[in-house]
NUFIDREN-449430 format. One line per 4 residues: number of its first residue (from 1); their letters; for each residue x, y, z of C-alpha. Coordinates in pm, whole numbers, m for minus. Example, Ala and Ser with C-alpha at 12.3 -4.5 7.8 and 13.67 -1.06 7.14 Angstrom:
2
1> AS> 1230/m450/780 ~ 1367/m106/714;
***
This chain:
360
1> XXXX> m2024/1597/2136 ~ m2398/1585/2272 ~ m2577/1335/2029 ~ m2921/1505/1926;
5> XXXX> m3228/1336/1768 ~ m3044/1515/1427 ~ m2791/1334/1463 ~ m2917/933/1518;
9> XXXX> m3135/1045/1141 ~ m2852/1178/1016 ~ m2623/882/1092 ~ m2905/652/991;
13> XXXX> m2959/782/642 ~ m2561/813/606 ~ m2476/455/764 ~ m2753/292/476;
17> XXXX> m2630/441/178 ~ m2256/424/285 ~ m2329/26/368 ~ m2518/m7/26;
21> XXXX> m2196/139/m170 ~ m2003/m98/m50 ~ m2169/m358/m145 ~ m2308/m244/m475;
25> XXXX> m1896/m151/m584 ~ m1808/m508/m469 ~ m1998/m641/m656 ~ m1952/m462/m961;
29> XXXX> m1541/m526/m913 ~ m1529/m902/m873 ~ m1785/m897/m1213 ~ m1578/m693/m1407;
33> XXXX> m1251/m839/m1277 ~ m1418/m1205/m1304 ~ m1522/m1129/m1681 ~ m1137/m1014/m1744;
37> XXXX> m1008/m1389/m1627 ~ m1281/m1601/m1700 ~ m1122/m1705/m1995 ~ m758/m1773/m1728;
41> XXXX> m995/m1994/m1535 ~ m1142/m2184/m1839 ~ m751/m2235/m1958 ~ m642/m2395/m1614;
45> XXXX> m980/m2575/m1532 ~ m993/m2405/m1202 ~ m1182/m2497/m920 ~ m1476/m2355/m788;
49> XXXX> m1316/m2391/m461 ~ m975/m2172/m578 ~ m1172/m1905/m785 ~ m1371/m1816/m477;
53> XXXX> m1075/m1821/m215 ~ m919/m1577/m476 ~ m1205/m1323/m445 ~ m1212/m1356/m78;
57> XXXX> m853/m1261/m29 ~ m913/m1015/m327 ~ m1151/m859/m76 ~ m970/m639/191;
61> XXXX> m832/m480/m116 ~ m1134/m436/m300 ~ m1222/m275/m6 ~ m946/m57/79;
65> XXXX> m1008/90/m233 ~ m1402/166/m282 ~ m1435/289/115 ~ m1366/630/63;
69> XXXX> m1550/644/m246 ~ m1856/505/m67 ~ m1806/743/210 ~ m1848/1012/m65;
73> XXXX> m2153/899/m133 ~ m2309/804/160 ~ m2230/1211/246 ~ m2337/1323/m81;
77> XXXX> m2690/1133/m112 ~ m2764/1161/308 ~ m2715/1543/321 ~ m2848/1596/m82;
81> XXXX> m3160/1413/82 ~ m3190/1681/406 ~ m3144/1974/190 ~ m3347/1859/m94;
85> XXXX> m3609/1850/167 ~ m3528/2201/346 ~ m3397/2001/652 ~ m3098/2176/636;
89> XXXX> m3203/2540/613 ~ m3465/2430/897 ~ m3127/2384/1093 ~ m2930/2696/1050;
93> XXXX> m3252/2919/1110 ~ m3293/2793/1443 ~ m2900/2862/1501 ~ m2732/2513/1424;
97> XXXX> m2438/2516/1209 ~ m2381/2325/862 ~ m2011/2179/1045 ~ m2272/2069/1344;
101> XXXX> m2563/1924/1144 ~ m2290/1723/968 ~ m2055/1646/1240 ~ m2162/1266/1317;
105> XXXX> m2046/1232/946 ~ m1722/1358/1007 ~ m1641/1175/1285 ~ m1727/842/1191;
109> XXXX> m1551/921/850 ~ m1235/1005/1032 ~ m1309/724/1223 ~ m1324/524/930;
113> XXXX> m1066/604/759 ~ m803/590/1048 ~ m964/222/1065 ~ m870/177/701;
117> XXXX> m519/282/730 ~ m442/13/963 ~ m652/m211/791 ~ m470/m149/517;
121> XXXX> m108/m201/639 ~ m181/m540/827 ~ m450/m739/644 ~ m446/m605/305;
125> XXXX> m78/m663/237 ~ m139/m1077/406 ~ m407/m1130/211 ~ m249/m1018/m121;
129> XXXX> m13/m1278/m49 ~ m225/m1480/m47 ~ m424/m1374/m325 ~ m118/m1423/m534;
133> XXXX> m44/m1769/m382 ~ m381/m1919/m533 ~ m338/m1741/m861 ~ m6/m1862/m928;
137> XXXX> m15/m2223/m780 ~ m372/m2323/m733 ~ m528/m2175/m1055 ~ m238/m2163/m1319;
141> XXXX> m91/m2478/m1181 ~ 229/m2335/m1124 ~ 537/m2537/m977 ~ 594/m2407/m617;
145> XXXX> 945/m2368/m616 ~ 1185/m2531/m324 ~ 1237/m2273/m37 ~ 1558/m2466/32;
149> XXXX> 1664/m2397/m313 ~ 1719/m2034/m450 ~ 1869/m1952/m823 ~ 2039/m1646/m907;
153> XXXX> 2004/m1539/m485 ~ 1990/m1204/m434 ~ 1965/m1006/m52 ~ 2004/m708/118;
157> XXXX> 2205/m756/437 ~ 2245/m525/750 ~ 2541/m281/767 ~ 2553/m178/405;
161> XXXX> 2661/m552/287 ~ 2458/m701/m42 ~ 2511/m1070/m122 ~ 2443/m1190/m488;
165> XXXX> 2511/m1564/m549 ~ 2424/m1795/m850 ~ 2269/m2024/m601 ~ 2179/m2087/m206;
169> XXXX> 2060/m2441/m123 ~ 1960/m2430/284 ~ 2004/m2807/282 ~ 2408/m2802/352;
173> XXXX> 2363/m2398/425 ~ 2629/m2348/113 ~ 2630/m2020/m129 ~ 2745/m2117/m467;
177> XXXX> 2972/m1829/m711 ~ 2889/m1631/m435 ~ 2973/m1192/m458 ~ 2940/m997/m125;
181> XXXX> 2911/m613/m154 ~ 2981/m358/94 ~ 2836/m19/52 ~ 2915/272/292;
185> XXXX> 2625/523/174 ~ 2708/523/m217 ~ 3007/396/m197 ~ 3101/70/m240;
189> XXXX> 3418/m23/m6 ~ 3450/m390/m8 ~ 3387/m661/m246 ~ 3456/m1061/m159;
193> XXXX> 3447/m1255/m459 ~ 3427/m1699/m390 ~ 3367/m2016/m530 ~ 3136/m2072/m231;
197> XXXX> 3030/m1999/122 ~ 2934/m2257/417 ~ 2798/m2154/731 ~ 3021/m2312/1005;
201> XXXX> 3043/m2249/1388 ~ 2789/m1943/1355 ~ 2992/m1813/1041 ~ 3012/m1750/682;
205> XXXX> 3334/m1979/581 ~ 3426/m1852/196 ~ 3677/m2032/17 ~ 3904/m2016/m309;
209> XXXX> 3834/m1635/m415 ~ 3945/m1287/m341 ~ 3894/m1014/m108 ~ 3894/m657/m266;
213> XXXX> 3938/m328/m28 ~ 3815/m1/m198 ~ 3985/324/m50 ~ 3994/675/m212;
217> XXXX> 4141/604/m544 ~ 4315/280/m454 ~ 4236/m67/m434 ~ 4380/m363/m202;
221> XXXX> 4342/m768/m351 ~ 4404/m1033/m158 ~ 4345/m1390/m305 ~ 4269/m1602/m16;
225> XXXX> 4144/m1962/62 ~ 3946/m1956/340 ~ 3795/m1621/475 ~ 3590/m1542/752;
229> XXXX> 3382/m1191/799 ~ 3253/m1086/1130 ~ 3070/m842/1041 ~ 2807/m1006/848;
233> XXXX> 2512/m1063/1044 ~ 2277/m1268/838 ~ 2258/m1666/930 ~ 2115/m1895/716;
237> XXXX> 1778/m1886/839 ~ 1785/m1500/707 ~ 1816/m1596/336 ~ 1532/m1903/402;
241> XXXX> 1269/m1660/469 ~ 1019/m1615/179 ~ 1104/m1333/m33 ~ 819/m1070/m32;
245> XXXX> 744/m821/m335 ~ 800/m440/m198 ~ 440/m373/m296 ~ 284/m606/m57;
249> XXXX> 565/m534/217 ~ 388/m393/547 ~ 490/m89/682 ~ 743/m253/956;
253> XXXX> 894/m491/648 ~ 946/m161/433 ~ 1053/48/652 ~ 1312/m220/716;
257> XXXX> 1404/m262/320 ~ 1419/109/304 ~ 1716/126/579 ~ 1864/m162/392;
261> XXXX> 1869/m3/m2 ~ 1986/303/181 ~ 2298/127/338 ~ 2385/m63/m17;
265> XXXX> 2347/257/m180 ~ 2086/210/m333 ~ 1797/478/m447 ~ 1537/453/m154;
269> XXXX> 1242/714/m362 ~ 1024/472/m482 ~ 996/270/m196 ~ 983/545/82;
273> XXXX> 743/695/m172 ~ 506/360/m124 ~ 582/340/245 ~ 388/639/246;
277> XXXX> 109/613/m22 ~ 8/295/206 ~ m215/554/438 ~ m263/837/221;
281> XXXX> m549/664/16 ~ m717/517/307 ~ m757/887/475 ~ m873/1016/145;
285> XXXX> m1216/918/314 ~ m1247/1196/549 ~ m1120/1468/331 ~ m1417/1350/72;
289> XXXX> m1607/1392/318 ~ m1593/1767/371 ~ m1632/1813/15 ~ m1908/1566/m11;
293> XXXX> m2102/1773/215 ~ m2031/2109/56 ~ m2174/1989/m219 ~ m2488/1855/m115;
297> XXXX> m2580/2133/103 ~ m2550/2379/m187 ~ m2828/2695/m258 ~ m2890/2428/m577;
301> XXXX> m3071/2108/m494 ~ m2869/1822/m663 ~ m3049/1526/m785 ~ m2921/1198/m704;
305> XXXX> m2797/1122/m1078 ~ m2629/1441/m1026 ~ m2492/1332/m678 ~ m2355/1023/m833;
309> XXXX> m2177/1177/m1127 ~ m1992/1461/m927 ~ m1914/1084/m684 ~ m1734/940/m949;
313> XXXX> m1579/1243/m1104 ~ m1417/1366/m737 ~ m1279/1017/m736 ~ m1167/981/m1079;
317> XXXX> m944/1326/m1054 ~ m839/1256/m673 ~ m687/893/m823 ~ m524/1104/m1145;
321> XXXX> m373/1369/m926 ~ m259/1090/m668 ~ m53/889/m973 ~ 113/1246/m1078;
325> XXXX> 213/1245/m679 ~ 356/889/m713 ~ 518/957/m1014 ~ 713/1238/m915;
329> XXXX> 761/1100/m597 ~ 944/838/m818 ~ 1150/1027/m1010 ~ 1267/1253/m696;
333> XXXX> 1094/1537/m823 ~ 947/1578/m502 ~ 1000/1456/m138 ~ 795/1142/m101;
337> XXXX> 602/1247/182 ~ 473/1519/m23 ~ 433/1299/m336 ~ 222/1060/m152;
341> XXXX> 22/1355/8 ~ m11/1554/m260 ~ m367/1418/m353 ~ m466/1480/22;
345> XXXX> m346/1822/30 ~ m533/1957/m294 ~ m826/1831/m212 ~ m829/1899/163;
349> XXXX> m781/2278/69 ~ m1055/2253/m186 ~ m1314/2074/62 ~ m1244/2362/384;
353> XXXX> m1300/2631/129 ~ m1626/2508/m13 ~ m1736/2361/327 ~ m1635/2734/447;
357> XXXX> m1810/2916/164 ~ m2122/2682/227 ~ m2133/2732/611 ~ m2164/3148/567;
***
């Protein structure tokens, strides 16, 4: 693309508005969200210190969230401004397209939003963590629990095997009432019941309990002593590692408990439905975009009230239709790729027809 003297005013008028949005929604979210647990922070005397690291890892969130709502505007009230003004009609008489005169637009909103997506998979999902973290232990005062010490254990091994165990202390690497599972697909094929489990010479050592062998319609016991499995793969450090909720899972992580539900035989919708919702929002920007400046560059000129209504209500609808998506994404209804993209899809049709219909 050859960048024209249209183009520099364009992006200038887009760039200030778009930067302004995200600002002004900011700011409106941590007031609204600090008014909802002002009276939490009163309750637990929180610090200063806490409340703000809480809205600072709040932020790439907060973010996530408002940018393609902001890029909505910043298309709506830049190219409402040019046509309000008879920029735009200015343009196509002397032979330039509506798709050219807003192509800087477009490309830094695909731009953006490809941005996002990543953004969104690898610092969003840390700094939730950590978000939670200061909620939990530095504001409420919560007792951090011992990572060498795990009640009612539960985790989702490699090859199909699920361990479940009343309690794992990493101190003398022992498993306590301990129940391993062994799925192949749905079916479960193996069971190991034990008083206990000590990792010895690179091993799981299970004692005084009984090994179960599912086949067909029968079923093989054997009450043993001491058992060793081979096949299990996870060491002790595996069950140390700090349990993460699925929601704030990267993509690798998920992707990884996905493979692992599926093995158990476990139902993997929900989660490969999230897996994908994590960068269908964040490219919602560009496809706002198109309608964003179908709208503006109307026959009708829109005021900027106006502008900022039809913002909101785009955004309101896009987020109901994307919950119906995740919903029946859920329930299996649908494939979870198309669940997650089923926002995307209605409204990327929408936006090329009225960009289309405003372009003749």
């Amino acid at each position: 693309m050859i960048t024209r003297i249209h183009d520099k005013y364009l992006l200038k008028q887009f760039l200030k508005v778009f930067a302004l949005s995200v600002i002004a929604f900011v700011v409106i979210y941590v007031t609204v969200d600090t008014f909802e647990e002002i009276d939490n922070f009163i309750d637990h005397n929180a610090k200063i210190r806490h409340i703000v690291l809480y809205y600072v890892y709040s932020l790439p969130f907060i973010l996530t969230y408002i940018i393609p709502v902001s890029l909505l505007l910043g298309t709506v009230f830049s190219m409402g401004i040019l046509a309000r003004r008879n920029e735009i009609t200015a343009f196509i008489s002397s032979g330039v397209s509506l798709v050219r005169v807003a192509q800087p637009i477009l490309l830094l909103a695909m731009m953006v939003s490809m941005a996002s997506a990543v953004f969104n998979d690898v610092v969003v999902t840390r700094a939730n963590r950590r978000q939670k973290d200061i909620k939990r232990y530095d504001i409420e005062g919560r007792t951090r629990s011992d990572p060498r010490l795990k009640e009612n254990f539960h985790y989702l091994g490699e090859n199909g095997f699920v361990y479940l165990a009343s309690r794992y202390n990493h101190e003398n690497r022992t498993l306590y009432e301990v129940v391993v599972q062994q799925f192949d697909e749905n079916t479960l094929v193996r069971r190991v019941d034990a008083k206990r489990a000590v990792w010895k010479h690179g091993a799981w050592l299970f004692s005084s309990g009984f090994d179960r062998v599912f086949q067909s319609k029968s079923e093989q016991v054997q009450a043993f002593r001491e058992l060793k499995i081979p096949e299990l793969q996870e060491d002790p450090e595996s069950f140390a590692k700090r349990e993460v909720d699925q929601e704030n899972m990267n993509a690798r992580e998920l992707t990884s408990y996905i493979d692992k539900v599926r093995k158990s035989g476990g139902s993997t919708e929900r989660y490969t439905t999230d897996l994908y919702f994590k960068f269908s929002y964040p490219l919602a920007g560009s496809i706002f975009v198109l309608i964003g400046i179908a709208f503006a560059s109307g026959k009708r000129k829109q005021s900027m009230a106006t502008g900022f209504g039809v913002t909101l209500l785009i955004s309101f609808i896009y987020y109901g239709v994307l919950r119906v998506g995740q919903t029946l994404g859920y329930n299996g209804v649908v494939p979870p790729f198309l669940a997650a993209q089923l926002g995307n899809l209605i409204f990327l049709t929408v936006g090329v027809g009225l960009l289309s219909r405003a372009n003749q």
